[in-house]
C-alpha positions as CSV (number, residue, x, y, z in Angstrom):
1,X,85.6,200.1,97.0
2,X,87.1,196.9,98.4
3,X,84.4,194.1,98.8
4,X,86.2,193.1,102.4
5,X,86.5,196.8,103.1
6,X,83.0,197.4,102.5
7,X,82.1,194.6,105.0
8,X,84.7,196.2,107.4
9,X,82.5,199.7,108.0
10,X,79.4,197.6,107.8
11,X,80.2,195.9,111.1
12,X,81.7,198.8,112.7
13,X,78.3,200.2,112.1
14,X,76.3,197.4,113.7
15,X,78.5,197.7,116.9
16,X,78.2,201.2,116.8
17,X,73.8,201.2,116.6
18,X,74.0,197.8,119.5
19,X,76.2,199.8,121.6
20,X,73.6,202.5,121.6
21,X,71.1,199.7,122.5
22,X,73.2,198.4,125.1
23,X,73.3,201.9,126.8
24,X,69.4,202.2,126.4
25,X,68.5,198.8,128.0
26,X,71.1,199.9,130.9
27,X,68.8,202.4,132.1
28,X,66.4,199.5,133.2
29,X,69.2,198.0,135.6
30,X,66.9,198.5,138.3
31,X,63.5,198.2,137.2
32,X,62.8,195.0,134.8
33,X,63.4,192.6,136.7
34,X,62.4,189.6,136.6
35,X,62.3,190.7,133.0
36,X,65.9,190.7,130.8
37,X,67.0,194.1,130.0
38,X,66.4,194.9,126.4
39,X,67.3,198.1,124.0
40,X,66.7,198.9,120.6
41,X,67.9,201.2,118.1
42,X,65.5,201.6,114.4
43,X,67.9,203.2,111.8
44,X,67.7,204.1,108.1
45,X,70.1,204.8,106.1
46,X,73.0,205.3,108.4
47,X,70.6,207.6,111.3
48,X,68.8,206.3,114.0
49,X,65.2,207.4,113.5
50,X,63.8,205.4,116.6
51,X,65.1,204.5,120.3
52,X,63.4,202.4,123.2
53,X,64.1,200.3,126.0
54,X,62.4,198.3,128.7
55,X,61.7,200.4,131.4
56,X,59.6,198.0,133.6
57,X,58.1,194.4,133.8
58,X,54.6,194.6,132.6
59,X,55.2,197.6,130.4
60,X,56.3,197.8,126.7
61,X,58.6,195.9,125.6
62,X,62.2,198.1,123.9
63,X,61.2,197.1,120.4
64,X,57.2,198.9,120.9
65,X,58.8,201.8,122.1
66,X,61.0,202.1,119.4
67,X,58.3,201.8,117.1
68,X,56.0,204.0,118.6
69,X,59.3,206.8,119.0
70,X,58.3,207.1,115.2
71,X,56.0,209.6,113.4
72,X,56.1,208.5,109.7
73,X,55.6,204.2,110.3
74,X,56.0,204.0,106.4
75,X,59.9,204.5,107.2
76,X,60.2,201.2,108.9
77,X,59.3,198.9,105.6
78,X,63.3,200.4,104.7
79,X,64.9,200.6,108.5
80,X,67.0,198.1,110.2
81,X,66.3,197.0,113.9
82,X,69.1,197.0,116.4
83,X,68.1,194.9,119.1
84,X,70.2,193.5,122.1
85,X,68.3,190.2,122.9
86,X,66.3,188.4,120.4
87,X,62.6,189.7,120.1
88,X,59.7,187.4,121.9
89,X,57.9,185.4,120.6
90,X,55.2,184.5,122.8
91,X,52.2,186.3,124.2
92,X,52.9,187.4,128.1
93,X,51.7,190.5,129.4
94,X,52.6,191.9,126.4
95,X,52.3,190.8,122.4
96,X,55.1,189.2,120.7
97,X,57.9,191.2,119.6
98,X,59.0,189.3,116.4
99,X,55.1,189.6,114.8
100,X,55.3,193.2,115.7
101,X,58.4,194.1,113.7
102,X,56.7,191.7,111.3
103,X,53.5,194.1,111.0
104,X,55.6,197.0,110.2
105,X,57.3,195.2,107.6
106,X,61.1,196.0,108.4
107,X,63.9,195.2,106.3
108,X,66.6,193.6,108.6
109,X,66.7,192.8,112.0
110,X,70.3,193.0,114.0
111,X,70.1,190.8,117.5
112,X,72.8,190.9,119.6
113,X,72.3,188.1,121.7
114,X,69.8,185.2,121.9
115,X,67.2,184.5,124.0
116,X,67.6,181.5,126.3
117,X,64.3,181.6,127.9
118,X,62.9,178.2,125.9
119,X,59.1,180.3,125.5
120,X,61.5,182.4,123.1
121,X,64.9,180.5,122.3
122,X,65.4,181.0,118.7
123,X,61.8,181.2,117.9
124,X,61.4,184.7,117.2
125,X,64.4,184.8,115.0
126,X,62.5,182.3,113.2
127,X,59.3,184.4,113.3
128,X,61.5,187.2,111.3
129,X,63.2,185.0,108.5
130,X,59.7,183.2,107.7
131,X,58.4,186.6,107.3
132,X,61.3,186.7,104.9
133,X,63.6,190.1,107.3
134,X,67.0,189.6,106.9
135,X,68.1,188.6,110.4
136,X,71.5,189.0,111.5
137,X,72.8,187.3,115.0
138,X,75.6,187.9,117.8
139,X,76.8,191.5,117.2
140,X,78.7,192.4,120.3
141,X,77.2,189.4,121.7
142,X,79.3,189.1,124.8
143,X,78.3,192.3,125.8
144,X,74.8,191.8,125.3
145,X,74.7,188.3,127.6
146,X,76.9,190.5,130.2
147,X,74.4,193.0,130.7
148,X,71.8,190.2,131.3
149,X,74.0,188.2,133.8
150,X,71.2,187.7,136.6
151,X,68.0,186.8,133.7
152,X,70.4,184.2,132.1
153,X,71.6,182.5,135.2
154,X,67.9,182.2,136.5
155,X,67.0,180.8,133.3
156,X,70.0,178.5,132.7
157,X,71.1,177.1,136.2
158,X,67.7,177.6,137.9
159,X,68.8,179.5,140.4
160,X,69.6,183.5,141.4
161,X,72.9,185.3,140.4
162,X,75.3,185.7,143.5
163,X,77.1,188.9,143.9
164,X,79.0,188.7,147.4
165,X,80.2,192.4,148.3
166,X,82.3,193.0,151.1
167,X,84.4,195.9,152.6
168,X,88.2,194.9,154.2
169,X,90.6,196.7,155.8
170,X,94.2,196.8,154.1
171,X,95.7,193.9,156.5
172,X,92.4,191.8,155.4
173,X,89.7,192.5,158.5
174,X,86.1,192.5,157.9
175,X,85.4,194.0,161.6
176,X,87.4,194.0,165.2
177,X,87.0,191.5,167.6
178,X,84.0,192.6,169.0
179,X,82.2,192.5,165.3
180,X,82.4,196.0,164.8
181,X,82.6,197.4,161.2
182,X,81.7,200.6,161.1
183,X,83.0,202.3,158.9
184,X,86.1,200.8,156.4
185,X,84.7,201.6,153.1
186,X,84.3,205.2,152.7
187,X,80.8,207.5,152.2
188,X,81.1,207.2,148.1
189,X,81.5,203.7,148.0
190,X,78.8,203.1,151.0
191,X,76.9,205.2,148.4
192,X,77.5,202.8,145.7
193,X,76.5,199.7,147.9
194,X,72.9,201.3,147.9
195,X,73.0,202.0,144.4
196,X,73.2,198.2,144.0
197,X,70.6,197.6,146.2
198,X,68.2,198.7,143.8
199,X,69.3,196.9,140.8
200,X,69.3,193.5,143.0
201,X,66.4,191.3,144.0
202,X,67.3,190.6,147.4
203,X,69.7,191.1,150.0
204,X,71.2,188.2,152.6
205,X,72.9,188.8,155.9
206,X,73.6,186.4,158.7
207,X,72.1,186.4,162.3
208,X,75.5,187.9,163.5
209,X,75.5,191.2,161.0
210,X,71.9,191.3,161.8
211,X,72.6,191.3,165.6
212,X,75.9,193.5,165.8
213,X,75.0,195.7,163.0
214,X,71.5,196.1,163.2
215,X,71.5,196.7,159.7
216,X,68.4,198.2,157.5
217,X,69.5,196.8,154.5
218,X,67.0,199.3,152.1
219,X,68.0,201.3,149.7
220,X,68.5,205.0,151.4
221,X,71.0,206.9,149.8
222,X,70.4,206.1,146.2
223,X,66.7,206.6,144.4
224,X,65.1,202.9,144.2
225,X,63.4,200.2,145.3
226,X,64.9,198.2,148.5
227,X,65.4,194.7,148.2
228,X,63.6,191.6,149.8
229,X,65.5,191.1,152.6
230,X,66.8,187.6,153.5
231,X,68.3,186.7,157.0
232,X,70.0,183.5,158.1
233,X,69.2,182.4,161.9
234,X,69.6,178.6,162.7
235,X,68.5,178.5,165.9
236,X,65.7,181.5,165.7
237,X,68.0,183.5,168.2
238,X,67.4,187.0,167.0
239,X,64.6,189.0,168.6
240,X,62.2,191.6,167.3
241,X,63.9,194.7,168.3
242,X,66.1,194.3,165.4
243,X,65.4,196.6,161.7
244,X,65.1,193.2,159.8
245,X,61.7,193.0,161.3
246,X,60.3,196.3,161.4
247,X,57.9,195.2,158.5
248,X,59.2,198.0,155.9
249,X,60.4,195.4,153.4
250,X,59.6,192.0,152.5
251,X,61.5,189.5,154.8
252,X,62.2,186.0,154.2
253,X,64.0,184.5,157.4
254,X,65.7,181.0,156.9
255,X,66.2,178.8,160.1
256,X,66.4,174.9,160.7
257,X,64.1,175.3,164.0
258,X,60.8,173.2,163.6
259,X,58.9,176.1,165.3
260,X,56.8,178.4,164.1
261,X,57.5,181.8,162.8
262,X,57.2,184.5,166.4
263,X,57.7,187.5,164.4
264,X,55.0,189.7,162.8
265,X,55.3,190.4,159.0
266,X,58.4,188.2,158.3
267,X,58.1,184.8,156.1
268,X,59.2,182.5,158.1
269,X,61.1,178.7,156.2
270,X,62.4,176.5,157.9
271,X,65.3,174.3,155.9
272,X,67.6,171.1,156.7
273,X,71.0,171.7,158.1
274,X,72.5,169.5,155.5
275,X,71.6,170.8,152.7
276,X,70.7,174.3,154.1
277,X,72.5,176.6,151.6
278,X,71.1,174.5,148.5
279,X,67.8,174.4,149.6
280,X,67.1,178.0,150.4
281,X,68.4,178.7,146.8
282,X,65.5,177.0,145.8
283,X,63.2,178.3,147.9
284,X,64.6,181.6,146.5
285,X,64.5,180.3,143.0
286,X,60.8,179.2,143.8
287,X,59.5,182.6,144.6
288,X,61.1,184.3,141.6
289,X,63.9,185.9,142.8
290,X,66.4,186.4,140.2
291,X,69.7,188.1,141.7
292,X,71.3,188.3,145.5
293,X,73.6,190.2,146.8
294,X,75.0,188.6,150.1
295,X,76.3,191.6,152.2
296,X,77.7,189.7,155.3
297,X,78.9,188.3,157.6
298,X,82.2,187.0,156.6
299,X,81.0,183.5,158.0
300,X,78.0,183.6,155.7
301,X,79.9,184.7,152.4
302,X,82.7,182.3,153.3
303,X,79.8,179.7,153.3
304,X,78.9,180.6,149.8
305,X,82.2,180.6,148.2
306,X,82.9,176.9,150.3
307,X,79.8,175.7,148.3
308,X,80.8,177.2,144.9
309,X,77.2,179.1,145.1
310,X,78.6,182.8,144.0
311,X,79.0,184.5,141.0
312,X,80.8,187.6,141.4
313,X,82.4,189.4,144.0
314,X,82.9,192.9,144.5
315,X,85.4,193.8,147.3
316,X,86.1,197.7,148.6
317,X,89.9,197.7,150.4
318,X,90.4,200.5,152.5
319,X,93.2,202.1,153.6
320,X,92.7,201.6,157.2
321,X,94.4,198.9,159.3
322,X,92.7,196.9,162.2
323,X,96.0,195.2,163.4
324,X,93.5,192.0,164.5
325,X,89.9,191.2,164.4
326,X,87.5,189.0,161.9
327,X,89.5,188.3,158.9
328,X,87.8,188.9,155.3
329,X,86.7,185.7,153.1
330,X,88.9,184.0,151.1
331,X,87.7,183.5,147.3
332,X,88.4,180.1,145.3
333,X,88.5,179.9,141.6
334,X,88.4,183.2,140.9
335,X,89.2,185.9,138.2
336,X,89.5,189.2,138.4
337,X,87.7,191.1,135.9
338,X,87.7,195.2,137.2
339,X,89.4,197.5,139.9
340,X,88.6,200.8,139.9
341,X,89.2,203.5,142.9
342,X,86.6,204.8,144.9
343,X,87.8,208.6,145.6
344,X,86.3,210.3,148.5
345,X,87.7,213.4,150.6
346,X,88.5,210.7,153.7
347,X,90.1,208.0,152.0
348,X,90.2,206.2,148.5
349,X,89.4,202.7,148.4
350,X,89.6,199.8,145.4
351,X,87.5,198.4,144.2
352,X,88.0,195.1,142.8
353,X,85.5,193.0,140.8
354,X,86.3,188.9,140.6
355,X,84.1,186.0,138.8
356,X,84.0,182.6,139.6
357,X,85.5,180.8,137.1
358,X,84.0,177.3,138.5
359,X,80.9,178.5,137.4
């Protein structure tokens, strides 16, 4: 058979095993954080004999699982690894990766992307070749540092990933005059909102959502966690009878008031007016909070695309027409990357998913 040929099927069998890993590590979208989400395929001889993924921070890591998925361990001294981000190489709340697939002795390792975090960072790729496994690099690599947006942004830029989301009508209104908004988007796509509620950290509103819409922001209609919940107040003007403070999720309220905090069971941080958006990044960045997804107002989001602080947008157009009101953001430096429609029995929507190409 033709040496280039031969090479040809070899790689479309490495996509084929990573893209397996890549669905595997998707089903911790909601649940590693602030861990990376990692999946791994062990094959031999052209089956996969092994599958595991990280389900949760604290928990076994996707290459363990994979392991421990198999009966007879003397098959691993012959398998090859599929893994989607380069094994650790450090001891956390779990042992190192790389020395475990060192212990069993496998043949070849297959990363798909590396990892940036510098207590890994090439060094468990060179755990694996010391040991003398073949190690091969960047298979489907794009996809890999895709699924892993939020982890490599904290890591990178020191700061959460930015998804703005926001619901217009087809003339470009985010509410009527009076700041009411409910409902554009229809009950699916409302659905879907939620569903991304639980794969983000947090959730930011300002103090005008908070006081027209009254808004929960938890995570009812899809199975999850809710997110912390951050609200922006200046002037501390908001008062307890709203749901932000009912004390069923963590709160973090941001204000530039030198008072104290007067409401039960929120964190209270008071920030400089200057510098207000950059600092409560920080503050965010501080506590470990990896991802945001600002939900509103259209003065808030509009903030964060004035600043350049956003990295993706995700914006439902309805089919509905307000004739006036509060008109939608306007995105800068953008690209759009997906649209997809949102069918439901009242209305079908787009949805349209843009990055920000400043970034």
């Amino acid at each position: 058979m033709n040496f280039y040929l031969v090479l040809l099927m070899m790689s479309k069998q490495d996509d084929q095993f990573m893209q397996r890993a890549l669905q595997l590590a998707s089903y911790g979208k909601a649940t590693t954080s602030p861990n990376p989400m990692v999946g791994c395929v062990i094959v031999l001889d052209g089956e996969i004999i092994g599958e595991g993924w990280h389900q949760k921070a604290g928990e076994p890591h996707a290459e363990v699982l994979a392991i421990r998925s198999i009966k007879n361990q003397e098959l691993l001294k012959s398998a090859t690894a599929y893994v989607t981000l380069e094994p650790c190489a450090h001891y956390g709340r779990t042992p190192p990766c790389a020395e475990l697939l060192v212990e069993k002795q496998l043949k070849k390792v297959v990363i798909g992307a590396v990892d940036p975090n510098p207590l890994v960072a090439g060094k468990g790729i060179h755990i694996l070749e010391k040991a003398g496994i073949e190690v091969k690099k960047g298979v489907l690599e794009q996809d890999c540092l895709e699924i892993n947006q939020a982890f490599f942004t904290f890591i990178q830029k020191k700061r959460p990933f930015i998804v703005l989301k926001w619901a217009e009508t087809a003339d470009g209104f985010v509410a009527r005059e009076n700041f009411d908004s409910k409902w554009i988007s229809n009950p699916l796509s409302r659905q879907m909102v939620h569903k991304w509620r639980t794969e983000l950290d947090a959730i930011l509103v300002g103090k005008n959502t908070a006081k027209y819409d009254d808004p929960q922001l938890n995570a009812r209609d899809w199975y999850g966690k809710s997110p912390v919940r951050l609200l922006i107040d200046h002037q501390l003007i908001l008062s307890e009878k709203h749901k932000m403070f009912d004390g069923k999720q963590k709160t973090i309220l941001f204000h530039t008031r030198a008072e104290k905090n007067h409401f039960k069971e929120v964190e209270s941080v008071e920030l400089s007016q200057k510098n207000f958006l950059n600092e409560m990044i920080d503050q965010l960045y501080g506590q470990k909070i990896q991802s945001i997804l600002v939900e509103g107002g259209a003065r808030t989001i509009q903030s964060f695309i004035d600043a350049g602080l956003w990295d993706e947008a995700r914006i439902f157009k309805a089919p509905v027409n307000f004739q006036k009101g509060i008109q939608s953001p306007q995105l800068k430096n953008h690209r759009l990357v997906s649209q997809e429609k949102i069918q439901d029995k009242e209305q079908t929507d787009v949805l349209s998913v843009f990055h920000n190409i400043a970034q």
